[in-house]
CHARMM internal coordinates of N, CA and C (Angstrom, degrees):
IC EDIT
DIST 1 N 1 CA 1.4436
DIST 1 CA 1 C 1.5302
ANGL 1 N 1 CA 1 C 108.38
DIST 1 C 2 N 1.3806
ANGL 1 CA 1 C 2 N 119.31
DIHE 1 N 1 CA 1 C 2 N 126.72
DIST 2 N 2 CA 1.3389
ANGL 1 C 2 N 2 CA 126.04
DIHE 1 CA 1 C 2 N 2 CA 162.25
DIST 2 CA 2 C 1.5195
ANGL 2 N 2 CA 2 C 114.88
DIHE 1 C 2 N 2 CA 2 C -53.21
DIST 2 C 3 N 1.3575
ANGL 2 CA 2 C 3 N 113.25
DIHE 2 N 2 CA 2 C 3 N 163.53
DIST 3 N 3 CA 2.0215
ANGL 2 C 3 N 3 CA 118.98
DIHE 2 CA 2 C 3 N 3 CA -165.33
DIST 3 CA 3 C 1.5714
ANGL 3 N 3 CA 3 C 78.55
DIHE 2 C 3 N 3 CA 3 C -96.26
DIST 3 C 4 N 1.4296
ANGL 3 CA 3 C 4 N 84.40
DIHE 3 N 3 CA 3 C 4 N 131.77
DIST 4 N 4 CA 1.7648
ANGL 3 C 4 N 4 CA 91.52
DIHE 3 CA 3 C 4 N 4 CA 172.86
DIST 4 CA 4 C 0.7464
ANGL 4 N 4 CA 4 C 120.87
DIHE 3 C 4 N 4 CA 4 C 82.18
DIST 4 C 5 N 1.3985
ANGL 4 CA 4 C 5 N 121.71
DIHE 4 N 4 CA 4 C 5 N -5.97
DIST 5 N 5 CA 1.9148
ANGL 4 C 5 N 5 CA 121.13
DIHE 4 CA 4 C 5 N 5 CA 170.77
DIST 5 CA 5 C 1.3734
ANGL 5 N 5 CA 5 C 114.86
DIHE 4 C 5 N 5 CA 5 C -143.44
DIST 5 C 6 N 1.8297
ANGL 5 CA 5 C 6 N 90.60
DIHE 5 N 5 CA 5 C 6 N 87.18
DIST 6 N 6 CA 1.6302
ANGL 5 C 6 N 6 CA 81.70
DIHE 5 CA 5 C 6 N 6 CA 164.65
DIST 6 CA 6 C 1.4457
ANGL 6 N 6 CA 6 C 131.74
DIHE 5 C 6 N 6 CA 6 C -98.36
DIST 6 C 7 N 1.2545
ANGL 6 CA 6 C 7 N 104.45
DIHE 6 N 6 CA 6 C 7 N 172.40
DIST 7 N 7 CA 1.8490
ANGL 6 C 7 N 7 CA 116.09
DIHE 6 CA 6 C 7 N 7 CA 177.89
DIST 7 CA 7 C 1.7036
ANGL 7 N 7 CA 7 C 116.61
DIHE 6 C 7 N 7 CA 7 C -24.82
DIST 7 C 8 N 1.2435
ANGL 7 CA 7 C 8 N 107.13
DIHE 7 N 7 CA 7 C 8 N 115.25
DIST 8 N 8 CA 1.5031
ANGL 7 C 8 N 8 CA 102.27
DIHE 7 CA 7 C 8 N 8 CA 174.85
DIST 8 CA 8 C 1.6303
ANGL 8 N 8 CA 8 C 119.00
DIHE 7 C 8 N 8 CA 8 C -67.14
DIST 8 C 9 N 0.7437
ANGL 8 CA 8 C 9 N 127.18
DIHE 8 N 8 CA 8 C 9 N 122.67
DIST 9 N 9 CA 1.9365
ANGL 8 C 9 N 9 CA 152.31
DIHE 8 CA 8 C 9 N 9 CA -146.41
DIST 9 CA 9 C 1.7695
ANGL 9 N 9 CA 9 C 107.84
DIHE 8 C 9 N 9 CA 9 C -117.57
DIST 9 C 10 N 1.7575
ANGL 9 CA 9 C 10 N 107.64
DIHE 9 N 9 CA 9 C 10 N 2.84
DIST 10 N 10 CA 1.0955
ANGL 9 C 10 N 10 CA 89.64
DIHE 9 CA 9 C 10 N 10 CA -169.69
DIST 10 CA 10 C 1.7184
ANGL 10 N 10 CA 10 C 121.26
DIHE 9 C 10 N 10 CA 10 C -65.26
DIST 10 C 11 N 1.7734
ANGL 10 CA 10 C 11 N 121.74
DIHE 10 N 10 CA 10 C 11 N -20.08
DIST 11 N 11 CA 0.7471
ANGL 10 C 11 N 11 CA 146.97
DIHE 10 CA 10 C 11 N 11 CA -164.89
DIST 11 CA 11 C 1.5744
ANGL 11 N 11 CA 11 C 116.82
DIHE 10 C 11 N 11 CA 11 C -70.88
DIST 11 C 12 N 0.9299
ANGL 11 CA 11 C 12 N 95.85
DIHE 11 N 11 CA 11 C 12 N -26.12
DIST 12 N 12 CA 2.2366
ANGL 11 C 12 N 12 CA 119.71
DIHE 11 CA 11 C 12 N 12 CA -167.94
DIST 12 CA 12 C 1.1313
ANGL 12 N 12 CA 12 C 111.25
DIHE 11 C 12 N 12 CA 12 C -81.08
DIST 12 C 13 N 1.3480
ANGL 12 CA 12 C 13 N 109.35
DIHE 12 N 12 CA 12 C 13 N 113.23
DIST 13 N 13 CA 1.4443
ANGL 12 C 13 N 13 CA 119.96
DIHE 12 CA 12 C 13 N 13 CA 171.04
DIST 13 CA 13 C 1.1872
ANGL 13 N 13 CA 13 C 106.33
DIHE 12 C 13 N 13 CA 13 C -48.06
DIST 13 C 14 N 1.7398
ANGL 13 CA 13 C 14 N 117.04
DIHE 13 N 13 CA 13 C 14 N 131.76
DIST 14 N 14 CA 1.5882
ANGL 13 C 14 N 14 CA 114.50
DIHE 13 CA 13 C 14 N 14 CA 179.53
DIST 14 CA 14 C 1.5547
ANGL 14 N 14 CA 14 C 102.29
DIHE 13 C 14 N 14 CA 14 C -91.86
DIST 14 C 15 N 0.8563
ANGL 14 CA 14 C 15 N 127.83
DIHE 14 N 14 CA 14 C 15 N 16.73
DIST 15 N 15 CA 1.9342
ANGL 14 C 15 N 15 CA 123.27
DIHE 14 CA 14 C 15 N 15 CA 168.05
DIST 15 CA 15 C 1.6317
ANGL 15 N 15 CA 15 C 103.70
DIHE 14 C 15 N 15 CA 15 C -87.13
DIST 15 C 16 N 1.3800
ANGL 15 CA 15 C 16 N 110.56
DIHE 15 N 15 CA 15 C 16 N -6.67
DIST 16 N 16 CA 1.7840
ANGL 15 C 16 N 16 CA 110.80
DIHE 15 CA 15 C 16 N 16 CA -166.67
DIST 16 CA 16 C 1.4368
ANGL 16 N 16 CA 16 C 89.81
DIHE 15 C 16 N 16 CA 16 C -123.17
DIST 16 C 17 N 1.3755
ANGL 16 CA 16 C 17 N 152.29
DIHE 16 N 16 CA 16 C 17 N 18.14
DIST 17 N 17 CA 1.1877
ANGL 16 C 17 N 17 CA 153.85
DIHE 16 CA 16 C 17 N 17 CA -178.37
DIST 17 CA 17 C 1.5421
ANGL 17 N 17 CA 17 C 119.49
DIHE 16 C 17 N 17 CA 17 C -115.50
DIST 17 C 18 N 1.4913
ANGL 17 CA 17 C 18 N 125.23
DIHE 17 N 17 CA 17 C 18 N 137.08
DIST 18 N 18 CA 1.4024
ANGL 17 C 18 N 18 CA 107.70
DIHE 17 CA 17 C 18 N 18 CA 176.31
DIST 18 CA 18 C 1.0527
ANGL 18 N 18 CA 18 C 106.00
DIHE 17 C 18 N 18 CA 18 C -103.89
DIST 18 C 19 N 1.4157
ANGL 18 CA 18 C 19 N 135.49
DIHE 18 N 18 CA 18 C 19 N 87.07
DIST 19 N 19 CA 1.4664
ANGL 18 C 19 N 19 CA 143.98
DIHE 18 CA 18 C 19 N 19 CA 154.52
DIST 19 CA 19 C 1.8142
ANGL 19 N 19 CA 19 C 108.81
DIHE 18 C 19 N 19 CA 19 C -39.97
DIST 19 C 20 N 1.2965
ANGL 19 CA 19 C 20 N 111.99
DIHE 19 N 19 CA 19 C 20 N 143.60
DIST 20 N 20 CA 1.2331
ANGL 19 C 20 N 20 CA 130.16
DIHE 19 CA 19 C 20 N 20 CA -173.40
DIST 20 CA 20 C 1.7760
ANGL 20 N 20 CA 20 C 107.51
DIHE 19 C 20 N 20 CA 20 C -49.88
DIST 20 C 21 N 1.2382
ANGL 20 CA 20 C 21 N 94.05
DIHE 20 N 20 CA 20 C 21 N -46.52
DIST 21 N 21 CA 1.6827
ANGL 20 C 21 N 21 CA 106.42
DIHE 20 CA 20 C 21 N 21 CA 179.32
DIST 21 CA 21 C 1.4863
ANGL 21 N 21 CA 21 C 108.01
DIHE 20 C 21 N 21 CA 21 C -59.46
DIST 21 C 22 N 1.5201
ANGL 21 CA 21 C 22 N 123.92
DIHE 21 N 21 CA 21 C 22 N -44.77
DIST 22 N 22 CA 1.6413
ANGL 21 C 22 N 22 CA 117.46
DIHE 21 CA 21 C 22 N 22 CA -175.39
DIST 22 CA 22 C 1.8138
ANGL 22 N 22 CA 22 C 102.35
DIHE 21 C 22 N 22 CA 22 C -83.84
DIST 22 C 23 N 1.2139
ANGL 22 CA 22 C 23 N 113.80
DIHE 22 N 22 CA 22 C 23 N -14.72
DIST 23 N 23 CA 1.6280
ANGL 22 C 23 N 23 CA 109.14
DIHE 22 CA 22 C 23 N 23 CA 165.71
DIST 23 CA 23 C 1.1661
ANGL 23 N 23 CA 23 C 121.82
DIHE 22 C 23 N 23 CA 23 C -69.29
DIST 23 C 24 N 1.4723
ANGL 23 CA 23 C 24 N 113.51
DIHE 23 N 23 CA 23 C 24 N -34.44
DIST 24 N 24 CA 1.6273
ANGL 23 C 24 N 24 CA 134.47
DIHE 23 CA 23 C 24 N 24 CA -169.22
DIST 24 CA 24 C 1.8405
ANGL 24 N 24 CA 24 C 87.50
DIHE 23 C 24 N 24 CA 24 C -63.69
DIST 24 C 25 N 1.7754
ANGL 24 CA 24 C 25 N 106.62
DIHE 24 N 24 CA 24 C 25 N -76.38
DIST 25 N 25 CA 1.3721
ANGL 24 C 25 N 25 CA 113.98
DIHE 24 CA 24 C 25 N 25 CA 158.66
DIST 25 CA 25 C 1.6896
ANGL 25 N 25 CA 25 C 127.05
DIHE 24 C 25 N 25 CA 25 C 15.06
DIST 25 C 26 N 1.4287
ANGL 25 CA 25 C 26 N 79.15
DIHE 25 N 25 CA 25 C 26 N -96.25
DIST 26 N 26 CA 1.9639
ANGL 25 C 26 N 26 CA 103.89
DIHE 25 CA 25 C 26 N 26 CA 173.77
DIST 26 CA 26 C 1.4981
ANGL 26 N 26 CA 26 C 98.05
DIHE 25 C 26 N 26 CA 26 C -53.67
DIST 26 C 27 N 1.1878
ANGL 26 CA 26 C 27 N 147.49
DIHE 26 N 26 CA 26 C 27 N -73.18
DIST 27 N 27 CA 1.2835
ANGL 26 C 27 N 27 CA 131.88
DIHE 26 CA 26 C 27 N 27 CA -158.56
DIST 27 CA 27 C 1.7477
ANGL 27 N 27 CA 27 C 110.33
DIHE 26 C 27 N 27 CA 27 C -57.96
DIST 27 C 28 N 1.2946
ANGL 27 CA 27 C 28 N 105.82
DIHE 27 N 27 CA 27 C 28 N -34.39
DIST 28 N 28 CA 1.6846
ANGL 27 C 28 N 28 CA 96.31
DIHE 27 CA 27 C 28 N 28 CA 176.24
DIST 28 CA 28 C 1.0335
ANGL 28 N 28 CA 28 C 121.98
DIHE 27 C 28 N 28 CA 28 C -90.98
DIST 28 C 29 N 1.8073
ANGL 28 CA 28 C 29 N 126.70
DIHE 28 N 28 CA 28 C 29 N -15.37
DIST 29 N 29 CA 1.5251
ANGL 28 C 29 N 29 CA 120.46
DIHE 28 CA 28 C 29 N 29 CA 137.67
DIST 29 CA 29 C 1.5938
ANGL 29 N 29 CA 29 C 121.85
DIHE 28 C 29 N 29 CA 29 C -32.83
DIST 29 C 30 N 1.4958
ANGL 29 CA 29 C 30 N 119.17
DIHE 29 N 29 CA 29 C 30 N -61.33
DIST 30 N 30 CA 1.1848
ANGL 29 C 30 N 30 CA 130.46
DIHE 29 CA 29 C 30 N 30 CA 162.00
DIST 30 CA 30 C 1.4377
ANGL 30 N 30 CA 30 C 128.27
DIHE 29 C 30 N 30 CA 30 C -20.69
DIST 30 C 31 N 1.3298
ANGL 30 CA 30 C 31 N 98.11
DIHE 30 N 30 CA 30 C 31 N -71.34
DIST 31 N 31 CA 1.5479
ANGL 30 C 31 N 31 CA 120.03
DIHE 30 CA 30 C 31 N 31 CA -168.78
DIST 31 CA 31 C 1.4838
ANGL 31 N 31 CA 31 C 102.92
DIHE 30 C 31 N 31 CA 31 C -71.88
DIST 31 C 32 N 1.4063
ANGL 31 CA 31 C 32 N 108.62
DIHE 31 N 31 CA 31 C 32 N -18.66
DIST 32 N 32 CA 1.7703
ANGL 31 C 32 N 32 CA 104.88
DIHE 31 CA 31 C 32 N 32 CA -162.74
DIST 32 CA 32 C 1.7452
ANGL 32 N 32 CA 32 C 95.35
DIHE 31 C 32 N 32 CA 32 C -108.09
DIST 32 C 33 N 0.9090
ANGL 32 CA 32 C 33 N 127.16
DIHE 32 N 32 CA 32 C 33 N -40.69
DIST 33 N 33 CA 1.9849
ANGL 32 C 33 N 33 CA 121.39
DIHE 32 CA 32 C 33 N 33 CA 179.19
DIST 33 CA 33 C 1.4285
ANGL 33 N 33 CA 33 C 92.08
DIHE 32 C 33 N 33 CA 33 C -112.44
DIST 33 C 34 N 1.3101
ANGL 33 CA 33 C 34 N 143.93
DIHE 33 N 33 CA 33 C 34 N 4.50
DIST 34 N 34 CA 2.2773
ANGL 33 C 34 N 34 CA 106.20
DIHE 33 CA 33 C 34 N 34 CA 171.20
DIST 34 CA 34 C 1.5068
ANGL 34 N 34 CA 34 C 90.41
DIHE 33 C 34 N 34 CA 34 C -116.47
DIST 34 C 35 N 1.3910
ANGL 34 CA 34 C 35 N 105.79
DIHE 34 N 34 CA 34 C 35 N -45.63
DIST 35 N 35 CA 1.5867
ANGL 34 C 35 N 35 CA 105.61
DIHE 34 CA 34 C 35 N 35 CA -161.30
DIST 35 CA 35 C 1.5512
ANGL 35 N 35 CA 35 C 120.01
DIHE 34 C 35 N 35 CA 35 C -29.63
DIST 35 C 36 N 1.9006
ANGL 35 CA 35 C 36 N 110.63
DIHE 35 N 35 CA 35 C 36 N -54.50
DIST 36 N 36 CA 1.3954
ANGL 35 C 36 N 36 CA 138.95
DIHE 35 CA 35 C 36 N 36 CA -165.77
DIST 36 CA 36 C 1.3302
ANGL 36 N 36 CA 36 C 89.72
DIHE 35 C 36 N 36 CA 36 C -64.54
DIST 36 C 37 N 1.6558
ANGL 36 CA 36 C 37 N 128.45
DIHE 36 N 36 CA 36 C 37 N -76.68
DIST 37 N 37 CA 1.6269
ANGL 36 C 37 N 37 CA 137.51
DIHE 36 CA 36 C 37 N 37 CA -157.10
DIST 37 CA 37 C 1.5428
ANGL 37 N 37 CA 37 C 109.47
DIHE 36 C 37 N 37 CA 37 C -46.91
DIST 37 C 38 N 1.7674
ANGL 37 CA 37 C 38 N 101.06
DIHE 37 N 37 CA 37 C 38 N -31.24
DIST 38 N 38 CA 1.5568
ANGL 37 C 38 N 38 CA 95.83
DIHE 37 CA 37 C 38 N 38 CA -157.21
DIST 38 CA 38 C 1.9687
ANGL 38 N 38 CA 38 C 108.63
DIHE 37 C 38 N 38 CA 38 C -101.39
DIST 38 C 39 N 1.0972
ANGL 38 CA 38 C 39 N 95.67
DIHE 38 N 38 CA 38 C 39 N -17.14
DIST 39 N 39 CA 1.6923
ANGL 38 C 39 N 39 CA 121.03
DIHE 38 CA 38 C 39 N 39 CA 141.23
DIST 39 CA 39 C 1.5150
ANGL 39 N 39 CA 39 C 111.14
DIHE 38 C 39 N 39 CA 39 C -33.84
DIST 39 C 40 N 1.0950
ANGL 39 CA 39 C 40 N 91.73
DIHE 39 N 39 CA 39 C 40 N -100.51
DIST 40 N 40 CA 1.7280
ANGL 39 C 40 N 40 CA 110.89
DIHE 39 CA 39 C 40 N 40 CA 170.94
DIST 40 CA 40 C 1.8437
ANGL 40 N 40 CA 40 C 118.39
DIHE 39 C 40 N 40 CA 40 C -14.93
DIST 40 C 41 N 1.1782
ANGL 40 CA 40 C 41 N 89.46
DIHE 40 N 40 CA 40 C 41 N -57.42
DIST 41 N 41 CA 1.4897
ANGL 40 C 41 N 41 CA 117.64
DIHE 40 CA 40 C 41 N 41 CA -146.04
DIST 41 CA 41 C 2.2108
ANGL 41 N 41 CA 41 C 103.07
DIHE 40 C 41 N 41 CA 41 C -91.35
DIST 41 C 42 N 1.6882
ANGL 41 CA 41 C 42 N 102.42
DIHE 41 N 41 CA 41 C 42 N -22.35
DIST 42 N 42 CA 1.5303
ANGL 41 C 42 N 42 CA 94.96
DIHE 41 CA 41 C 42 N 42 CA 167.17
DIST 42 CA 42 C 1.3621
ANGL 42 N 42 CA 42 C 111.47
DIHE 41 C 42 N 42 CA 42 C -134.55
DIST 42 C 43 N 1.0373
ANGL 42 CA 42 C 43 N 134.97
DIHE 42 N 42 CA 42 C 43 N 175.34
DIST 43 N 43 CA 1.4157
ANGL 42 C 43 N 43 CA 156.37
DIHE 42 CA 42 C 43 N 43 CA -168.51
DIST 43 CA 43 C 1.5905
ANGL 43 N 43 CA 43 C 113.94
DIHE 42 C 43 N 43 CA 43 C -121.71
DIST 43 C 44 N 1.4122
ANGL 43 CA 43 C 44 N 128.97
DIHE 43 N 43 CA 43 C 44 N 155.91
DIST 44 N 44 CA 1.2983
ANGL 43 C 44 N 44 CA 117.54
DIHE 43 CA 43 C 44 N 44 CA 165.07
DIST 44 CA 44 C 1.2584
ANGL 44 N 44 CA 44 C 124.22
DIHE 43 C 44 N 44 CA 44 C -68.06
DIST 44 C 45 N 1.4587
ANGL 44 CA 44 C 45 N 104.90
DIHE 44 N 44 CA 44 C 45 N -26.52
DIST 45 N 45 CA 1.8345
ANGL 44 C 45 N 45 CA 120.44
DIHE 44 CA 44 C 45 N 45 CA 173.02
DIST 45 CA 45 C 1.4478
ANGL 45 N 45 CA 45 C 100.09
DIHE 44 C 45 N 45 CA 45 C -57.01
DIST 45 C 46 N 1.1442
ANGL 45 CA 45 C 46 N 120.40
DIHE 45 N 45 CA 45 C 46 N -36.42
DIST 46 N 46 CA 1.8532
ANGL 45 C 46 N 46 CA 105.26
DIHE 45 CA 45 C 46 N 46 CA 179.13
DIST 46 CA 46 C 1.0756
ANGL 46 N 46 CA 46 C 95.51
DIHE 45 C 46 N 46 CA 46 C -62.52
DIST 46 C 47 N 1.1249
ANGL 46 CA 46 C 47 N 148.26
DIHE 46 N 46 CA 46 C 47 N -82.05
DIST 47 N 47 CA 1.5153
ANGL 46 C 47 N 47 CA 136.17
DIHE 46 CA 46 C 47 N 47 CA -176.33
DIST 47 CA 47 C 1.4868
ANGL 47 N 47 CA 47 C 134.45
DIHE 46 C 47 N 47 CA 47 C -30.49
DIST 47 C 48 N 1.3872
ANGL 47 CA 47 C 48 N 108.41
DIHE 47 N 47 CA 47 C 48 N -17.66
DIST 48 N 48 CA 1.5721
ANGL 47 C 48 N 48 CA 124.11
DIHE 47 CA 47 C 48 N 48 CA -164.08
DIST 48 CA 48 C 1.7641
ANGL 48 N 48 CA 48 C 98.39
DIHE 47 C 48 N 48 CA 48 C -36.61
DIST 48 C 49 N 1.6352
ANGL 48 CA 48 C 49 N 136.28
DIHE 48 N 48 CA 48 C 49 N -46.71
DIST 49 N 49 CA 0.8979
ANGL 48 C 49 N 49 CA 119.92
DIHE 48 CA 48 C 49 N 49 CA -157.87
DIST 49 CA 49 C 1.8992
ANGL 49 N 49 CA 49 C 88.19
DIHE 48 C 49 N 49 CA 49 C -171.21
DIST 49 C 50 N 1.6520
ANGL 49 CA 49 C 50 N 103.83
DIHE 49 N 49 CA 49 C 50 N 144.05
DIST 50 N 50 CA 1.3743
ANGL 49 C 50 N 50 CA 101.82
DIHE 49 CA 49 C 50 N 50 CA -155.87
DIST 50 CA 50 C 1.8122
ANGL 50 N 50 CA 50 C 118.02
DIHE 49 C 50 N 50 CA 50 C -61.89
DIST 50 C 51 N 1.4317
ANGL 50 CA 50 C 51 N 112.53
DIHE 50 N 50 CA 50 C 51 N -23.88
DIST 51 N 51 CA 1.4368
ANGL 50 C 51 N 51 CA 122.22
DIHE 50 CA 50 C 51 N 51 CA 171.00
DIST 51 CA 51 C 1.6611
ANGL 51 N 51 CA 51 C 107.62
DIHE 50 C 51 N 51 CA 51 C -44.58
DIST 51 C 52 N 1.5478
ANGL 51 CA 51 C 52 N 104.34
DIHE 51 N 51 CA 51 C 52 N -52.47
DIST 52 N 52 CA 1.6549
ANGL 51 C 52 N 52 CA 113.66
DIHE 51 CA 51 C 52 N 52 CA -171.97
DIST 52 CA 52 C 2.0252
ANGL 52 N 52 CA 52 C 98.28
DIHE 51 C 52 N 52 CA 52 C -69.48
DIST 52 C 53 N 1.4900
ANGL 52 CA 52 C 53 N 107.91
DIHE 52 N 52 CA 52 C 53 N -38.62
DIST 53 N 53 CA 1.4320
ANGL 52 C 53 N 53 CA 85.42
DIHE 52 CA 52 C 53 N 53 CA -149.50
DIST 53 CA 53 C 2.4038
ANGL 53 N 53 CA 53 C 91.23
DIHE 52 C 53 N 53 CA 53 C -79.38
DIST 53 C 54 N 1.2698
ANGL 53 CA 53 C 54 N 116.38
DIHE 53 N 53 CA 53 C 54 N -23.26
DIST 54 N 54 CA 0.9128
ANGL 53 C 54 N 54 CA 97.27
DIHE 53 CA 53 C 54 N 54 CA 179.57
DIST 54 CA 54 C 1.7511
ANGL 54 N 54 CA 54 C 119.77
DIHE 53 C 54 N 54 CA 54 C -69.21
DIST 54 C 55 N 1.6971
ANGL 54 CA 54 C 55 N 111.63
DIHE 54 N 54 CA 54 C 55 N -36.90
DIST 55 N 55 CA 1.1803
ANGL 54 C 55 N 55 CA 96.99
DIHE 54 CA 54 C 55 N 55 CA 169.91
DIST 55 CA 55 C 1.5025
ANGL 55 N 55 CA 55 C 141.04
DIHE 54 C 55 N 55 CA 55 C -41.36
DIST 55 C 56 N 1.9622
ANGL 55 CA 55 C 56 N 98.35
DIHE 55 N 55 CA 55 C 56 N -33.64
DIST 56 N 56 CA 1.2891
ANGL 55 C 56 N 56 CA 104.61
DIHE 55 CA 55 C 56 N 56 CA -172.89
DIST 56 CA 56 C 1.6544
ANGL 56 N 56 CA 56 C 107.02
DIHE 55 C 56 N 56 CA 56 C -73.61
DIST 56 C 57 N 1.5420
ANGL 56 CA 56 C 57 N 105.34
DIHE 56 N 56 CA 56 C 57 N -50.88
DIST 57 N 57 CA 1.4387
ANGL 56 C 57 N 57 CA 104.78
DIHE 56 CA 56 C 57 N 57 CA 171.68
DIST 57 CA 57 C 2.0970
ANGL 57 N 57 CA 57 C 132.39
DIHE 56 C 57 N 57 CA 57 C -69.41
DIST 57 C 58 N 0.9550
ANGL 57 CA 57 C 58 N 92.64
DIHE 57 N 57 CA 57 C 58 N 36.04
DIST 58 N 58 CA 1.6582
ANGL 57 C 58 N 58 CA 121.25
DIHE 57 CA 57 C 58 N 58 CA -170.50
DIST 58 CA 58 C 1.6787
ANGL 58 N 58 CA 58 C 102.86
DIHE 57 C 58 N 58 CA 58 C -61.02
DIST 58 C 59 N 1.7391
ANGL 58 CA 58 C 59 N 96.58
DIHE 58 N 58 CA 58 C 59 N -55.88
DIST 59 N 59 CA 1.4745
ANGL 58 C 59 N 59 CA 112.30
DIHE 58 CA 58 C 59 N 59 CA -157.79
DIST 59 CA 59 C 2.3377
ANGL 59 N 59 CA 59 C 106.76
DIHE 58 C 59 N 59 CA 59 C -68.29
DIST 59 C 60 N 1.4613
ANGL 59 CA 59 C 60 N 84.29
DIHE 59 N 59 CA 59 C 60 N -15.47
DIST 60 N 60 CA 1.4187
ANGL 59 C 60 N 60 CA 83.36
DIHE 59 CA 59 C 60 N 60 CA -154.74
DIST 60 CA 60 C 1.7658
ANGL 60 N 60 CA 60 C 94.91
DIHE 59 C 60 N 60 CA 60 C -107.33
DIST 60 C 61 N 1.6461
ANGL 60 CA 60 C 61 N 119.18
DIHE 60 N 60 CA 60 C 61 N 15.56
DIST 61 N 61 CA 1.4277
ANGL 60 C 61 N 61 CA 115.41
DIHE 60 CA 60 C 61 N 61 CA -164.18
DIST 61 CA 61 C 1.6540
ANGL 61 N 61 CA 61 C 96.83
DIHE 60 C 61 N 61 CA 61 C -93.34
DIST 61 C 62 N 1.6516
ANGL 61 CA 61 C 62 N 106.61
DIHE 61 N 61 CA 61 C 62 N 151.37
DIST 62 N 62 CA 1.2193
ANGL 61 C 62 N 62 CA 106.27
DIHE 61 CA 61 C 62 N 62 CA -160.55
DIST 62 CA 62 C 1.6082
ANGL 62 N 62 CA 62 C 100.96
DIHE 61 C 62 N 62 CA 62 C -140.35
DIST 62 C 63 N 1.3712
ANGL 62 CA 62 C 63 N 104.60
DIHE 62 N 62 CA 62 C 63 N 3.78
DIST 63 N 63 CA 1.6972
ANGL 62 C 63 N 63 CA 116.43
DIHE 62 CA 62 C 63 N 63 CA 176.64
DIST 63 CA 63 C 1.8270
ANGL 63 N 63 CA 63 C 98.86
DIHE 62 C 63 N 63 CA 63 C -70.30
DIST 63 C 64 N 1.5677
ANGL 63 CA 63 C 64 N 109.60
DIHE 63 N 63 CA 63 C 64 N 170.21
DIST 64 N 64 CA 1.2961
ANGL 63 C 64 N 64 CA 147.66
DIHE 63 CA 63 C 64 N 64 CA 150.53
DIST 64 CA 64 C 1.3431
ANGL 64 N 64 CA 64 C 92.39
DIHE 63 C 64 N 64 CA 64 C -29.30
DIST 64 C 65 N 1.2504
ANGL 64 CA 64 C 65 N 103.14
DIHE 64 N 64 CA 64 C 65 N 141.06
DIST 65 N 65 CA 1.8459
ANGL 64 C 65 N 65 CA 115.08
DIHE 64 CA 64 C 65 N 65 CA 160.06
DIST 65 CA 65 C 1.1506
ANGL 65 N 65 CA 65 C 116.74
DIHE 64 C 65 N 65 CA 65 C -66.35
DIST 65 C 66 N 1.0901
ANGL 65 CA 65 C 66 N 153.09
DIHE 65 N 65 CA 65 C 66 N 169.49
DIST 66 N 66 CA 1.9763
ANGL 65 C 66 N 66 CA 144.54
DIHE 65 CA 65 C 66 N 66 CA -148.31
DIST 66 CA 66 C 1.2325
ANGL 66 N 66 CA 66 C 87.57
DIHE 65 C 66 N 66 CA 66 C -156.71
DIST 66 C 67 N 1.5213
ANGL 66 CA 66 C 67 N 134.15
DIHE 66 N 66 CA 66 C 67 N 97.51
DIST 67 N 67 CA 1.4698
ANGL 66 C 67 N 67 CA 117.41
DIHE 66 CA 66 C 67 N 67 CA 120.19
DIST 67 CA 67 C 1.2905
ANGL 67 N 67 CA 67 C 134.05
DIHE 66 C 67 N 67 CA 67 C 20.51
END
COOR INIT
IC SEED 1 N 1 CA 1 C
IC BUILD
């Protein structure tokens, strides 16, 4: 893409687009119900070292099973 000229969009369904306004959205969904719980809910010591921080984050993993 050239600076200053992007892709003409007139064509694009705006229900499949992230307009600035539904980003704005998502971040204050974010900030307003995960931010607080997940605050709350860990410590930097969960992180201390990656064995600790995956154990802690165990409950919430949503990848492939690992070999």
């Amino acid at each position: 893409m050239r600076p200053f000229e992007p892709p003409d969009v007139s064509g694009w369904d705006l229900e499949s687009v992230w307009t600035n306004d539904r980003i704005t959205k998502a971040h204050e969904f974010l900030h307003d119900n995960v931010r607080g719980p997940a605050i709350d809910e860990f410590t930097f010591a969960d992180f201390e070292d990656r064995k600790t921080a995956e154990k802690k984050l165990e409950p919430y993993y949503m990848g492939p099973e690992q070999a």
